[in-house]
Structures are given as structure tokens and as C-alpha cells.
MOPAC internal coordinates of N, CA, C and O (Angstrom, degrees):
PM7 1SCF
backbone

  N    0.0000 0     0.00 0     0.00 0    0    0    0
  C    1.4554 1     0.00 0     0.00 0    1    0    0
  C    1.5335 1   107.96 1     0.00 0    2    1    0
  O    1.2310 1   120.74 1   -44.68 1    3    2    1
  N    1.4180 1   116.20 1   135.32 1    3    2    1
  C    1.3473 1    97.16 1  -165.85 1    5    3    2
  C    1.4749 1   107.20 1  -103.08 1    6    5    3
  O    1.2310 1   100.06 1   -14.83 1    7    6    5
  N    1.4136 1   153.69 1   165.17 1    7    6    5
  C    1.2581 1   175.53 1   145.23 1    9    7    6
  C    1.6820 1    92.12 1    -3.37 1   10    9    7
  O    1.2310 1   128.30 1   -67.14 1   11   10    9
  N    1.3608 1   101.62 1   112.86 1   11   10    9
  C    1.9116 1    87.43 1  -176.15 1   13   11   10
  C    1.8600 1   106.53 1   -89.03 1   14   13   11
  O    1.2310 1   120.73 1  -175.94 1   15   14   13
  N    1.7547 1   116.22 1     4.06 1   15   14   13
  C    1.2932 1   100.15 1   171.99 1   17   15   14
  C    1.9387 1   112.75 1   -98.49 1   18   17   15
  O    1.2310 1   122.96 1   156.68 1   19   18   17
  N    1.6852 1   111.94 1   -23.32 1   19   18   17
  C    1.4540 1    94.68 1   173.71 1   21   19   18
  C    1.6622 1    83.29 1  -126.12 1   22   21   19
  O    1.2310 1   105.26 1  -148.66 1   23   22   21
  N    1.0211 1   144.90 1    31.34 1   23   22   21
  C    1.7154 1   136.62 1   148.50 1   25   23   22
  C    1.7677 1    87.81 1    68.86 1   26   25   23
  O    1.2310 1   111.48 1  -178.81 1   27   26   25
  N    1.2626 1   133.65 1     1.19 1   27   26   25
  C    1.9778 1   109.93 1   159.95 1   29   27   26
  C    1.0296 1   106.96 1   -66.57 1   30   29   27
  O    1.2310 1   114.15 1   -15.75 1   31   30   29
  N    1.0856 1   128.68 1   164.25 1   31   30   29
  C    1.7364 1   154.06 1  -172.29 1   33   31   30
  C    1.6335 1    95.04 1   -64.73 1   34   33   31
  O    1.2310 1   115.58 1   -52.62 1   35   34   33
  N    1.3453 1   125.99 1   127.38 1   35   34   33
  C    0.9153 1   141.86 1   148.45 1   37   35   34
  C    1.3959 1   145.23 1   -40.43 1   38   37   35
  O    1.2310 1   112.44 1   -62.90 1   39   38   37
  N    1.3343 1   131.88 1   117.10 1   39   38   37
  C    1.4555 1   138.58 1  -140.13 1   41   39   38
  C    1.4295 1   106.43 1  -118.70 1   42   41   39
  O    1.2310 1   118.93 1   -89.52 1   43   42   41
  N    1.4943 1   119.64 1    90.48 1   43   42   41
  C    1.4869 1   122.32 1  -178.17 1   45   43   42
  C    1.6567 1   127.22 1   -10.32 1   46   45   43
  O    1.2310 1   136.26 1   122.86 1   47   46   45
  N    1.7091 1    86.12 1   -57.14 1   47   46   45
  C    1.5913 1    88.29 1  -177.37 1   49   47   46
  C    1.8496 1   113.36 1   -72.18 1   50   49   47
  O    1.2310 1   123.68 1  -158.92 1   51   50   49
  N    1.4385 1   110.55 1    21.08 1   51   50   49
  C    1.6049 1   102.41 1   170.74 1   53   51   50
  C    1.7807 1   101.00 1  -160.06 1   54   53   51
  O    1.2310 1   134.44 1  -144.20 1   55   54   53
  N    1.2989 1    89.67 1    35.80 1   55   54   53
  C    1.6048 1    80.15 1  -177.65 1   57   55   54
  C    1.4423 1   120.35 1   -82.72 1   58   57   55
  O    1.2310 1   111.19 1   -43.86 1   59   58   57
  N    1.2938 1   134.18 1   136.14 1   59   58   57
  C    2.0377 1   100.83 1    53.12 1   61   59   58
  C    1.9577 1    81.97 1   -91.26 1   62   61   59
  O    1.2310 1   105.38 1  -156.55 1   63   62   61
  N    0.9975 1   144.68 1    23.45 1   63   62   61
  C    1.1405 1   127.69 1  -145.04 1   65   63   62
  C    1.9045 1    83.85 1  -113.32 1   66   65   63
  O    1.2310 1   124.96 1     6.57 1   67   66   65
  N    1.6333 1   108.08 1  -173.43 1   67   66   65
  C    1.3249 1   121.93 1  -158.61 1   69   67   66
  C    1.4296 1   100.71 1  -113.19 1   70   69   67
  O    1.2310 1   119.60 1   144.21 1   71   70   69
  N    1.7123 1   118.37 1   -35.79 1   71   70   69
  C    1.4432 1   125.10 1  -160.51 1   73   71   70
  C    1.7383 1    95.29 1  -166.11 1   74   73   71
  O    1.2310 1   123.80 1   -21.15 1   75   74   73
  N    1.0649 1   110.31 1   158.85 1   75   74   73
  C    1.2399 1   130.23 1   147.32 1   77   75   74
  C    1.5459 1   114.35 1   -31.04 1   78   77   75
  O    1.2310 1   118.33 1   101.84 1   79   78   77
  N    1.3616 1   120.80 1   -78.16 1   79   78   77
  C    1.0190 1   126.51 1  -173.68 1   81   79   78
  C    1.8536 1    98.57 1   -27.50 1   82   81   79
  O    1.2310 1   123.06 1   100.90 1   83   82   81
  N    1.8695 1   111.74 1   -79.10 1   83   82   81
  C    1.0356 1   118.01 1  -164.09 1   85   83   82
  C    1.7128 1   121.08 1   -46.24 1   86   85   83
  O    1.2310 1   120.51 1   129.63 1   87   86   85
  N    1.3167 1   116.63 1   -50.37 1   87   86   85
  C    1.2476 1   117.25 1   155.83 1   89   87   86
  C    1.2723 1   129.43 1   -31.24 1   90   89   87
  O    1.2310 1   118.30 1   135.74 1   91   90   89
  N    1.4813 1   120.84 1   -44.26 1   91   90   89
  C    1.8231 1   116.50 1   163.57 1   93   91   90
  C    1.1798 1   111.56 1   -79.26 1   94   93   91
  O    1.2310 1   116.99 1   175.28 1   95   94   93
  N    1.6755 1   123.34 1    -4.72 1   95   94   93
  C    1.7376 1   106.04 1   171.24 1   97   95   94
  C    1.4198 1   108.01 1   -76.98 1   98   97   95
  O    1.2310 1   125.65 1   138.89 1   99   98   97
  N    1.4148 1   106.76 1   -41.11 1   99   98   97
  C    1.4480 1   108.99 1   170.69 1  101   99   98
  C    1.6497 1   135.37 1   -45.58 1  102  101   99
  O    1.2310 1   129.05 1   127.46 1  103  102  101
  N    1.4776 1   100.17 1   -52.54 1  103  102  101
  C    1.6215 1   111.15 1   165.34 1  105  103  102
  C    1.7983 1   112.57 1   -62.67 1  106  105  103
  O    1.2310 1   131.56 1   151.91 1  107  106  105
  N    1.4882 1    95.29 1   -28.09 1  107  106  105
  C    1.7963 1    93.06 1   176.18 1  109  107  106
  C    1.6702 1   107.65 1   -72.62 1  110  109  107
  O    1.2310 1   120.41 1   140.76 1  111  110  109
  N    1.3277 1   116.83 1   -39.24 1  111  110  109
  C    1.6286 1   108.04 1  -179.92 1  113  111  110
  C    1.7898 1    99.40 1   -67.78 1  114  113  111
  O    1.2310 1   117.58 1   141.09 1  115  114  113
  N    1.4360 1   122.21 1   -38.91 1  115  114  113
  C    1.6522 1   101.56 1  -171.27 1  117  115  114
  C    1.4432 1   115.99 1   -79.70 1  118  117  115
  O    1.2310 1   110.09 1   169.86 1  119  118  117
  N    1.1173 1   136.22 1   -10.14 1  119  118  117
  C    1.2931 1   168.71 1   173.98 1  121  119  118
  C    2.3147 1    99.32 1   -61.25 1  122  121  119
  O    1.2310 1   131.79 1   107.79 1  123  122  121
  N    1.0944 1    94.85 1   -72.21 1  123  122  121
  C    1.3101 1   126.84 1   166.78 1  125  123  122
  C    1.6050 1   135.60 1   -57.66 1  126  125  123
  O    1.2310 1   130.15 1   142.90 1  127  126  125
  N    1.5742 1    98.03 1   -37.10 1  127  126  125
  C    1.6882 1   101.83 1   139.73 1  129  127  126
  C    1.6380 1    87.21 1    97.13 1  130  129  127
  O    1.2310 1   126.33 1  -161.66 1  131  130  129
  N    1.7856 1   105.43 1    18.34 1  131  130  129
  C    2.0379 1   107.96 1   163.37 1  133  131  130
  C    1.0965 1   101.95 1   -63.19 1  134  133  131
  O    1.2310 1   107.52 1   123.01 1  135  134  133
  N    1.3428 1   140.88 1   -56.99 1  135  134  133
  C    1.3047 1   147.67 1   176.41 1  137  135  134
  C    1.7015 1   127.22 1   -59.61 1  138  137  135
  O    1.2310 1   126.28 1   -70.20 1  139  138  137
  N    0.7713 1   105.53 1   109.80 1  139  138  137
  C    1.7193 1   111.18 1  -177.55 1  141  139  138
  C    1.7811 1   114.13 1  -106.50 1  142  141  139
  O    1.2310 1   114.50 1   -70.81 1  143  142  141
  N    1.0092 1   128.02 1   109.19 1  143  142  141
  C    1.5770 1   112.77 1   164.77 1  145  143  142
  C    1.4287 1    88.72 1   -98.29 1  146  145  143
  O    1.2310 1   125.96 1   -28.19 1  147  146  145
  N    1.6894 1   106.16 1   151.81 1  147  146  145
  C    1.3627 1   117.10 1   178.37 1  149  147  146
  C    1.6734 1   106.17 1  -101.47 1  150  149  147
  O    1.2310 1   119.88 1   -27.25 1  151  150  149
  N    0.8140 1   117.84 1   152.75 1  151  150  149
  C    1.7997 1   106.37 1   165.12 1  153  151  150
  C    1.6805 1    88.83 1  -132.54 1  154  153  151
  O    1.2310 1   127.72 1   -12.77 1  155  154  153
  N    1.5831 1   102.74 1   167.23 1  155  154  153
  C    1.6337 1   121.85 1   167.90 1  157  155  154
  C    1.4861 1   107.33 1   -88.93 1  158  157  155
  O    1.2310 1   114.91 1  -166.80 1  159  158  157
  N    1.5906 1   127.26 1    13.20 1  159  158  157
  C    1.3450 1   132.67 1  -174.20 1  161  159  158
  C    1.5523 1   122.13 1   -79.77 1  162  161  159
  O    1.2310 1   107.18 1   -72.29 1  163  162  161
  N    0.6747 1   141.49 1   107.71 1  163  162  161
  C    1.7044 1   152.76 1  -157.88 1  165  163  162
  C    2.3415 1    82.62 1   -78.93 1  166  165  163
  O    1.2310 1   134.48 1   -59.97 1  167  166  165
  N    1.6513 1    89.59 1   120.03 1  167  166  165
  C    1.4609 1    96.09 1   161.49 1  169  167  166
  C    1.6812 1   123.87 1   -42.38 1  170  169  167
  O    1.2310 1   121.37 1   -32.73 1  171  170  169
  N    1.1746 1   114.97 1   147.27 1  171  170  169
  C    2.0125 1   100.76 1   178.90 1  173  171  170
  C    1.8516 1   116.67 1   -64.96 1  174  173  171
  O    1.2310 1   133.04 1   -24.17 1  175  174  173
  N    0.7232 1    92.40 1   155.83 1  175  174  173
  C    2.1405 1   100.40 1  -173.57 1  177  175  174
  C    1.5370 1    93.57 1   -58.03 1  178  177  175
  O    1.2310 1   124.76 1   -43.39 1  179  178  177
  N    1.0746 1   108.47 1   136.61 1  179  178  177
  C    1.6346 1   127.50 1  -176.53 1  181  179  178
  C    1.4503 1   105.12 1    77.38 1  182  181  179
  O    1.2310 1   104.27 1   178.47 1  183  182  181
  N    1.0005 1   146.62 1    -1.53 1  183  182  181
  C    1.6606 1   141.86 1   173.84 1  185  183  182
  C    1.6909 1    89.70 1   -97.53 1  186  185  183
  O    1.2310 1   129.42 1   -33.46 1  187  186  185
  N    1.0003 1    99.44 1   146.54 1  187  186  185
  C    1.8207 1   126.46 1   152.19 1  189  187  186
  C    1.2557 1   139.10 1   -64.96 1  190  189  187
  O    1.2310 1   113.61 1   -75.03 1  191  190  189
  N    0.9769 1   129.69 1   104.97 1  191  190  189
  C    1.6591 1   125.54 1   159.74 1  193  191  190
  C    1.8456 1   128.40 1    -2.62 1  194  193  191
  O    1.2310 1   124.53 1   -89.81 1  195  194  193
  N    0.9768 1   108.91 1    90.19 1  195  194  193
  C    1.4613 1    88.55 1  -158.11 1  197  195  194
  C    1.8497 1   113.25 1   -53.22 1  198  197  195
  O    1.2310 1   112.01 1     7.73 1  199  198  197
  N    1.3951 1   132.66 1  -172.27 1  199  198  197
  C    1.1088 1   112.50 1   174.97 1  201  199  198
  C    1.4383 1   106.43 1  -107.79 1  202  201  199
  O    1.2310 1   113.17 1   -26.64 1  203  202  201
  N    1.4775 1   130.51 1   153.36 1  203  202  201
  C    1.2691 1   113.77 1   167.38 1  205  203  202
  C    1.2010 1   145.92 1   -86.69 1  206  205  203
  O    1.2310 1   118.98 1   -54.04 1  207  206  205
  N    1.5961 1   119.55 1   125.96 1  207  206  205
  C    1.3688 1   126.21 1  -155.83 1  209  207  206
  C    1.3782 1   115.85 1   -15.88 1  210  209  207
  O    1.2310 1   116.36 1   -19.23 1  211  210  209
  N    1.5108 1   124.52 1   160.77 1  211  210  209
  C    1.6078 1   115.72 1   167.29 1  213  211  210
  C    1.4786 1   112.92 1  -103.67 1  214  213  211
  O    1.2310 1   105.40 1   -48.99 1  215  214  213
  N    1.0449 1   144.64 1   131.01 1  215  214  213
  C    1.4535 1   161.05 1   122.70 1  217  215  214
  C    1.0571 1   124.98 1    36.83 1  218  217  215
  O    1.2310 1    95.43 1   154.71 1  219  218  217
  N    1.2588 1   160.64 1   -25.29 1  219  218  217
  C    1.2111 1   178.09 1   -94.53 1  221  219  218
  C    2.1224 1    96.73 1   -47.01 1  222  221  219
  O    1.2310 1   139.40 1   -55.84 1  223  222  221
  N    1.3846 1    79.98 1   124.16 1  223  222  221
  C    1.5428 1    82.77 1  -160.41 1  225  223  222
  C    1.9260 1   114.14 1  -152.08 1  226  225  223
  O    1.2310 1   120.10 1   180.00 1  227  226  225

């Protein structure tokens, strides 16, 4: 399976990732809010709507 941030073959000691490096780009996009899972879950009463991520542009 190859490294899903630069697609080289994948390196046990960091998989699914290739290197170190790639693994902190990854935690830097979820960190950063590239990654979105959506749910149909209504925020809890008194919390806020979160806003939705911006675009990178």
C-alpha cells in the first residue's frame, strides 16, 4: 500500500505512511482542520456551531 501523502511504498516503522516527515504532514492537515468528517450530530446546547474550515487558496 503505498504512503497516501507522497504515494512511495510504505515503511512499517511509520505506516500507512513512508517517513516521519510524511506522517507530520498528515497530523499537520488534521491539526489544521484539511480534514473534515461530517456527522448528522447537532453540537451540545450551549456550544456553537463550529465554523467551516477555510479554503486554502
Amino acid at each position: 500500500m503505498p504512503c497516501p501523502i507522497c504515494k512511495k511504498e510504505a515503511d512499517p516503522a511509520y505506516a500507512p505512511f513512508c517517513s516521519k516527515r510524511c506522517a507530520d504532514v498528515d497530523l499537520n492537515r488534521w491539526l489544521g482542520g484539511v480534514y473534515v468528517m461530517h456527522t448528522n450530530e447537532a453540537p451540545p446546547e450551549g456550544e456553537p456551531e463550529p465554523a467551516p474550515p477555510e479554503k486554502p487558496g
